[in-house]
DSSP file (Angstrom, degrees, kcal/mol; ACC not computed):
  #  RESIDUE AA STRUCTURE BP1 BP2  ACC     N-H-->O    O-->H-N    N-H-->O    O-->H-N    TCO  KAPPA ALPHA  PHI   PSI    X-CA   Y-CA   Z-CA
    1    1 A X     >        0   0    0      0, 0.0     4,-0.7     0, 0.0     3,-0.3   0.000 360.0 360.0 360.0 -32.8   36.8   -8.5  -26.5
    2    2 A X  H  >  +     0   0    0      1,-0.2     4,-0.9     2,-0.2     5,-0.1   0.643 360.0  70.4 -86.0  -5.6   35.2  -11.3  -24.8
    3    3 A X  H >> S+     0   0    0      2,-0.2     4,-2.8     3,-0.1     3,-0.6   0.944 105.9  46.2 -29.3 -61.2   35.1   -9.0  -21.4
    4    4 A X  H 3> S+     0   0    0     -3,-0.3     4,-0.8     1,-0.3     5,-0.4   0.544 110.0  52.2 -82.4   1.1   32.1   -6.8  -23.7
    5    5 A X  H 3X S+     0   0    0     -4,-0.7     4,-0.6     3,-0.1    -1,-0.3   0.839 108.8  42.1-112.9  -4.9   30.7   -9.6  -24.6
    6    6 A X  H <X S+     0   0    0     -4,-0.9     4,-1.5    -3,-0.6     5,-0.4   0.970 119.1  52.4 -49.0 -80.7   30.3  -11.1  -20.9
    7    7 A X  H  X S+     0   0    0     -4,-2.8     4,-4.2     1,-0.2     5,-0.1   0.644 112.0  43.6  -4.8 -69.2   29.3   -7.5  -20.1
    8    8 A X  H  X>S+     0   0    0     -4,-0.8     4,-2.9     2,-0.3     5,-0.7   0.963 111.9  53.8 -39.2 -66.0   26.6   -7.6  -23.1
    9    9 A X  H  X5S+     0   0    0     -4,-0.6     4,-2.9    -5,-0.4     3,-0.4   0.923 115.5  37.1 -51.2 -75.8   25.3  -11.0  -22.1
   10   10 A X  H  X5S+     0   0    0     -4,-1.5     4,-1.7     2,-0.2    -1,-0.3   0.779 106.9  58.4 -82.6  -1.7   24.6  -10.1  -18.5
   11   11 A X  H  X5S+     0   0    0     -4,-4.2     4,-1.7    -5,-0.4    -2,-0.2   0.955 115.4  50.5 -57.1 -38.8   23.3   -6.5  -19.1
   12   12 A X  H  X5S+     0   0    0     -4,-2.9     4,-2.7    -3,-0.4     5,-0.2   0.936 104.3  54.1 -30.3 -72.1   20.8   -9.0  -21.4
   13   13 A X  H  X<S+     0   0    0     -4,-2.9     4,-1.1    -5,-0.7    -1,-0.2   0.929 103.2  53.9 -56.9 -42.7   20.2  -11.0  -18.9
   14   14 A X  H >X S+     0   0    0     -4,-1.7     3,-3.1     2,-0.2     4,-1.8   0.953 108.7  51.3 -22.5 -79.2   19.1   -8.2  -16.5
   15   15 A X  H 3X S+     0   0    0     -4,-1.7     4,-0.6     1,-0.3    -2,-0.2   0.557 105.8  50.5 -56.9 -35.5   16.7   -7.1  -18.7
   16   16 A X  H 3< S+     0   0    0     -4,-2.7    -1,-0.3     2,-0.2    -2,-0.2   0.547 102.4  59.1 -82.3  -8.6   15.3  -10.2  -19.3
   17   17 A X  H XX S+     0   0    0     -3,-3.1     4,-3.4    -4,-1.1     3,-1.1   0.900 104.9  57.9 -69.3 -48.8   14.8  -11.1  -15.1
   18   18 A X  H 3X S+     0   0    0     -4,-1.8     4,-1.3     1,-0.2    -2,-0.2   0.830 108.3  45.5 -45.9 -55.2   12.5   -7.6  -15.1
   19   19 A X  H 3< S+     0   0    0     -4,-0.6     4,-0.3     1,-0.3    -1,-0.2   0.355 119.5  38.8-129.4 -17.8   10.3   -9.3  -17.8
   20   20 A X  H <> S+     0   0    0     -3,-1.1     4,-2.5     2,-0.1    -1,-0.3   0.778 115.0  51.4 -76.4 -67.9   10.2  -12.7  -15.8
   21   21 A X  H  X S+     0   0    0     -4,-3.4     4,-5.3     1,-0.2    -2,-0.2   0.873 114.2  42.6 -41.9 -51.1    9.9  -11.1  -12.7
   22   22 A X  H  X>S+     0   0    0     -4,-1.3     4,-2.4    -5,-0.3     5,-0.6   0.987 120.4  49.7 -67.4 -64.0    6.6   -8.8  -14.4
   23   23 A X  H  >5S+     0   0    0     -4,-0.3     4,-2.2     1,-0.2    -2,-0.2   0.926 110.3  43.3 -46.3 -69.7    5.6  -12.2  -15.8
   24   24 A X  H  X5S+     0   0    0     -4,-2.5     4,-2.3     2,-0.2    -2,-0.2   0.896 109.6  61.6 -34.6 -68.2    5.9  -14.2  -12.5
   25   25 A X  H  X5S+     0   0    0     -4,-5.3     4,-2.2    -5,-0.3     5,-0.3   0.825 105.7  46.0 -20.6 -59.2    4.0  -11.2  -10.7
   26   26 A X  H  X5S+     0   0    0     -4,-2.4     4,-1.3     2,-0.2    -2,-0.2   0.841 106.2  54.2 -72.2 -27.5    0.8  -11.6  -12.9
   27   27 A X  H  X<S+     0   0    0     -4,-2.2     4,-2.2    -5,-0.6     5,-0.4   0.990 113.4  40.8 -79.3 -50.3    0.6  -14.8  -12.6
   28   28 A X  H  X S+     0   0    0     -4,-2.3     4,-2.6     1,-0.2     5,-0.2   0.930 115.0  57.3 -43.0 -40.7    0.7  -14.3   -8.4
   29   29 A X  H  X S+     0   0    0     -4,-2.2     4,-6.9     1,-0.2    -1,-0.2   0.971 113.9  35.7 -66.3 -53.2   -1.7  -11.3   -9.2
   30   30 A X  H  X S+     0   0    0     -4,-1.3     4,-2.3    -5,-0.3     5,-0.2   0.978 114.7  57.4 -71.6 -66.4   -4.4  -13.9  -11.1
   31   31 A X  H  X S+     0   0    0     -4,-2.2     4,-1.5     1,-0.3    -1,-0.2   0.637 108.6  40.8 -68.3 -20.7   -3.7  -16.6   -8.7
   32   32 A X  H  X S+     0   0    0     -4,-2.6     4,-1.8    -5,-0.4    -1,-0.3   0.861 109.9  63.1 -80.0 -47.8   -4.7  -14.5   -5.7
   33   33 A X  H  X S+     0   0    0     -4,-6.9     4,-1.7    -5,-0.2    -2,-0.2   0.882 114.8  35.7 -43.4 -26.4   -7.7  -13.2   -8.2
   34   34 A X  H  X S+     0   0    0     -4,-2.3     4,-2.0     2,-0.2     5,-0.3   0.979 112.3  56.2 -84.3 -44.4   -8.7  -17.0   -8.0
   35   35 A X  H  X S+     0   0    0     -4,-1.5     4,-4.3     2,-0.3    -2,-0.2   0.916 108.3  51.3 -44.2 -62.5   -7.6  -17.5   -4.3
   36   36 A X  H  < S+     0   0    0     -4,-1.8    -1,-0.2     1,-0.3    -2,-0.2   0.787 106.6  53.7 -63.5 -48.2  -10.1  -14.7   -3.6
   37   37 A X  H >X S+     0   0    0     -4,-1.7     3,-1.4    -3,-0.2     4,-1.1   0.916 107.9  52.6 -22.1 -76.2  -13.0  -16.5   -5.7
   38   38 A X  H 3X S+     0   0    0     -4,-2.0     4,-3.1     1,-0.2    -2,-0.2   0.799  99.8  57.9 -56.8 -47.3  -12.5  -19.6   -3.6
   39   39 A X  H 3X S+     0   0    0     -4,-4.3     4,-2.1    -5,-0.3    -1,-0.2   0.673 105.8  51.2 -75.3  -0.4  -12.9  -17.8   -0.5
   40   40 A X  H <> S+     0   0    0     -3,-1.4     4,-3.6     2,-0.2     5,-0.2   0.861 109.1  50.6 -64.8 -65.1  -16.7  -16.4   -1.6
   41   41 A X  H  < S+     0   0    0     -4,-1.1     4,-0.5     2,-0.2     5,-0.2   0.951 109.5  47.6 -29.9 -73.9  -17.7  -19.7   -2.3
   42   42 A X  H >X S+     0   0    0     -4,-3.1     3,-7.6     2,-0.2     4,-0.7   0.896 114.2  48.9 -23.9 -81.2  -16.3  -20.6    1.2
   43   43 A X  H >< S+     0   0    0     -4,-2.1     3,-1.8     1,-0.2    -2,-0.2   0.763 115.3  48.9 -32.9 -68.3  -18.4  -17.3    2.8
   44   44 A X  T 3< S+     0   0    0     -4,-3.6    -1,-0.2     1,-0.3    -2,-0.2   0.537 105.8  52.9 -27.8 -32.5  -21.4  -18.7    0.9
   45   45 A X  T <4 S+     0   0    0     -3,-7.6    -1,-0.3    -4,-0.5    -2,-0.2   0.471  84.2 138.6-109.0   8.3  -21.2  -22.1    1.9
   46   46 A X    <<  -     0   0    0     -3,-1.8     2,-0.3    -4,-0.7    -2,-0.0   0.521  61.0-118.9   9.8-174.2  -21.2  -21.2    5.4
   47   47 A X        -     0   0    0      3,-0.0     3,-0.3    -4,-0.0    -1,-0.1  -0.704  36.7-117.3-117.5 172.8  -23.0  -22.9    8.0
   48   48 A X  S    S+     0   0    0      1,-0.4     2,-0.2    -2,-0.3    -2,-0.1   0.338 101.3  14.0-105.0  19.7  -25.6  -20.2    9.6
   49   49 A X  S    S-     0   0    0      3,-0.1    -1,-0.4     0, 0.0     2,-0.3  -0.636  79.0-179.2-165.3 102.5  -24.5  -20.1   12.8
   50   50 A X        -     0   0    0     -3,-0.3    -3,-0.0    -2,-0.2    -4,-0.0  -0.845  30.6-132.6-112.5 151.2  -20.7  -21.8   13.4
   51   51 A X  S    S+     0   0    0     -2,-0.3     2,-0.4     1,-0.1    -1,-0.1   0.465 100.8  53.9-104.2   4.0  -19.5  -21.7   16.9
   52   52 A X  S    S-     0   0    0      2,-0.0     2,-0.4    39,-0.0    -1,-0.1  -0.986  88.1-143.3 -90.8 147.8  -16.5  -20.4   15.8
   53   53 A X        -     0   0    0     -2,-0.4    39,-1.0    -4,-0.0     2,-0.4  -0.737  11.5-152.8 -85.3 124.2  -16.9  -17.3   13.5
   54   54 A X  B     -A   91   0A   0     -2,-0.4     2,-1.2    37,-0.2    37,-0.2  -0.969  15.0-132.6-125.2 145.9  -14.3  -17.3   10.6
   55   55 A X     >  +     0   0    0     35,-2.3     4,-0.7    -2,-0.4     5,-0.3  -0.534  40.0 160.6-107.7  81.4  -13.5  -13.6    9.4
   56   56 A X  H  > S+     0   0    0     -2,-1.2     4,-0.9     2,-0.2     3,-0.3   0.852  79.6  57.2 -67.2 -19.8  -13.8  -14.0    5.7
   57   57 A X  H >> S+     0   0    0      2,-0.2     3,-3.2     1,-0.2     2,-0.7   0.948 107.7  53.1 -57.9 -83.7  -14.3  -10.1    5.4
   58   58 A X  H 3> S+     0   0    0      1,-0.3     4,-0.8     2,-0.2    30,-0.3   0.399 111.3  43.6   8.8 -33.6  -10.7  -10.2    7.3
   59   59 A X  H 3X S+     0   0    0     -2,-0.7     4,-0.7    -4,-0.7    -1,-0.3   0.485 108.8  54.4-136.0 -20.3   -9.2  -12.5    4.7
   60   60 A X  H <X S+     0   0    0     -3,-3.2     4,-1.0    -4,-0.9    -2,-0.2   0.494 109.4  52.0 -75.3 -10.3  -10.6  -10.6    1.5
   61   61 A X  H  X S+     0   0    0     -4,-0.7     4,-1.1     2,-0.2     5,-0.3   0.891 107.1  52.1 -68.9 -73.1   -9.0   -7.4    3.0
   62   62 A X  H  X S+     0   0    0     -4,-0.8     4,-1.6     1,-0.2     5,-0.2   0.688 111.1  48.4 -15.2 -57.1   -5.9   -9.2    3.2
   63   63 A X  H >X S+     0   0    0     -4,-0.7     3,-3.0     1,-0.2     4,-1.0   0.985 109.3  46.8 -53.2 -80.2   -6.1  -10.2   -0.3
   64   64 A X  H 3X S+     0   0    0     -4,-1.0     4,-0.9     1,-0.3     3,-0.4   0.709 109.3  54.7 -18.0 -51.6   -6.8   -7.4   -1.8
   65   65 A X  H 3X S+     0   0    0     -4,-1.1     4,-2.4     1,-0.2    -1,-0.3   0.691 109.2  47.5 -70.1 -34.9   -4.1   -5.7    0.2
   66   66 A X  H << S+     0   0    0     -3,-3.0    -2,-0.2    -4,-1.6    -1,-0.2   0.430 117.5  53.8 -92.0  -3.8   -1.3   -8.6   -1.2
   67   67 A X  H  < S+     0   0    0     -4,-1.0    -2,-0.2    -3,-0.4     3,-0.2   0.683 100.6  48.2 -88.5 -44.2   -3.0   -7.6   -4.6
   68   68 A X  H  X S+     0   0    0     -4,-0.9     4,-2.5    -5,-0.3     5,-0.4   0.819 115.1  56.5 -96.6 -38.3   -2.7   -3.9   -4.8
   69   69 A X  T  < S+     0   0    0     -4,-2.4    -1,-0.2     1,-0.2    -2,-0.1  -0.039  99.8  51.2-111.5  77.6    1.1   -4.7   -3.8
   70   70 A X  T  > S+     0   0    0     -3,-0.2     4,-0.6     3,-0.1    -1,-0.2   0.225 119.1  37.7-120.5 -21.5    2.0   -6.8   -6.3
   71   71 A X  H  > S+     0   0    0      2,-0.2     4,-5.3     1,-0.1     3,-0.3   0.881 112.7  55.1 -78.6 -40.9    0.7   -4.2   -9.0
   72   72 A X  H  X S+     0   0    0     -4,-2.5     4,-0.6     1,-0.3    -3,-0.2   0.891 108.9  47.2 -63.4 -25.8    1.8   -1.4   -7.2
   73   73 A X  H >4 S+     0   0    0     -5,-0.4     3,-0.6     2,-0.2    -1,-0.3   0.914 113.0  53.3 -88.0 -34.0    5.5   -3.0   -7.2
   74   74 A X  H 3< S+     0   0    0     -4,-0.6    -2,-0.2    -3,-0.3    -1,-0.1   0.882 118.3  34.0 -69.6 -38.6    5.1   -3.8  -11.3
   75   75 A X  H 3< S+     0   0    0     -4,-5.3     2,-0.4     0, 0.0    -1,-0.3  -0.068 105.5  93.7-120.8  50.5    4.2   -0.2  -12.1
   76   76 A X  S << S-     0   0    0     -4,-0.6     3,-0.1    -3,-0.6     0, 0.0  -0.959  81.3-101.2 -87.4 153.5    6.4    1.7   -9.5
   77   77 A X        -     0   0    0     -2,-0.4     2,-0.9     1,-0.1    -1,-0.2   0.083  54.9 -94.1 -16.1 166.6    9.8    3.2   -9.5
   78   78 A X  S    S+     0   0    0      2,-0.1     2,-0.4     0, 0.0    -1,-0.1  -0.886  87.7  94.4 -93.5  89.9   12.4    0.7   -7.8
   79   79 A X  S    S-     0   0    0     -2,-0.9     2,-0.1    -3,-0.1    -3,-0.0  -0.981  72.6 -87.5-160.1 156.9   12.5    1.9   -4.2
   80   80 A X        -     0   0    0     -2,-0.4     2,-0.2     3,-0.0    -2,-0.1  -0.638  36.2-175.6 -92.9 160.1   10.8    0.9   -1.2
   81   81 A X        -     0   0    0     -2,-0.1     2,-0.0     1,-0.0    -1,-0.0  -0.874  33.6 -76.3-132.7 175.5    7.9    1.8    0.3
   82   82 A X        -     0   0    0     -2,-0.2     2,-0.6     1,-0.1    -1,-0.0  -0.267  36.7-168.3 -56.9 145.2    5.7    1.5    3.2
   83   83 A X        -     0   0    0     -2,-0.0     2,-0.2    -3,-0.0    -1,-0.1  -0.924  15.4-140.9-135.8 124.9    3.6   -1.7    3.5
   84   84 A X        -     0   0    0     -2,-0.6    -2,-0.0     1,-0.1   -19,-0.0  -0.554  33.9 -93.4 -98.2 155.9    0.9   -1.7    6.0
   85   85 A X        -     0   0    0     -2,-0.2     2,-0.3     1,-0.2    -1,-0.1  -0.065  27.9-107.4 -88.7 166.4    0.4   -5.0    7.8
   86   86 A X        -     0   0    0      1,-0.1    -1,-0.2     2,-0.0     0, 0.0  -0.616  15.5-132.1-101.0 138.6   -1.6   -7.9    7.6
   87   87 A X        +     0   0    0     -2,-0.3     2,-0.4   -29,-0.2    -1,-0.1   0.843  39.5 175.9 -39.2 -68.8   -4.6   -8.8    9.7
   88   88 A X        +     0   0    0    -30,-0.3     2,-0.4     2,-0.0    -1,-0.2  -0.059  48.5  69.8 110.0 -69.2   -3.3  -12.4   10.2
   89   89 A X        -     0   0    0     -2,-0.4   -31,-0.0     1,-0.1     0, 0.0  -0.960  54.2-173.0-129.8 133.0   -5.7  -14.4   12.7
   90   90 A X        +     0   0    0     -2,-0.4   -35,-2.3   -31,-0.0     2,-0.3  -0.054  56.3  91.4-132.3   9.6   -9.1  -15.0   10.7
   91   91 A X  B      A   54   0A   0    -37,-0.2   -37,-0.2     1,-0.1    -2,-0.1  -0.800 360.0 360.0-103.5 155.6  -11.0  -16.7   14.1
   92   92 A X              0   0    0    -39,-1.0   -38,-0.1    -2,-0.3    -1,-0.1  -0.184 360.0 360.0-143.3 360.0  -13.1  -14.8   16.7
């Protein structure tokens, strides 16, 4: 008997990493919503001609992009998919 109840105990436990995991996920999800904030400000505070050019468009994609999968991975099926890649270098 104490086999089914190992068994029990980590089929349990499973169930409760998905519900961490989903938990753990929003918080990334929100913290990148804040991240994303911060980097407005930045554009905003600008100077109006900087002799390097920093691509804040570039780095909101990016976000967005690290955004859409971390939802898209909460409410999909479990399988992979393609993930197209990230921009990367934010000078010109």
């Amino acid at each position: 008997m104490a086999c089914l109840g190992t068994a029990a105990s980590a089929q349990a436990g499973l169930a409760d990493d998905g519900d961490e995991e989903r938990e753990q996920l929003a918080r990334i999800d929100n913290e990148l919503a804040q991240v994303q904030a911060l980097v407005t400000r930045a554009e905003q505070s600008q100077p109006a001609t900087p002799r390097v050019r920093f691509r804040y468009d570039w780095l909101q994609r990016d976000l967005q992009l690290l955004r859409e999968g971390v939802r898209q991975h909460v409410d999909a099926p479990r399988q992979p998919r393609p993930v197209p890649p990230l921009r990367g270098d934010y000078r010109q």
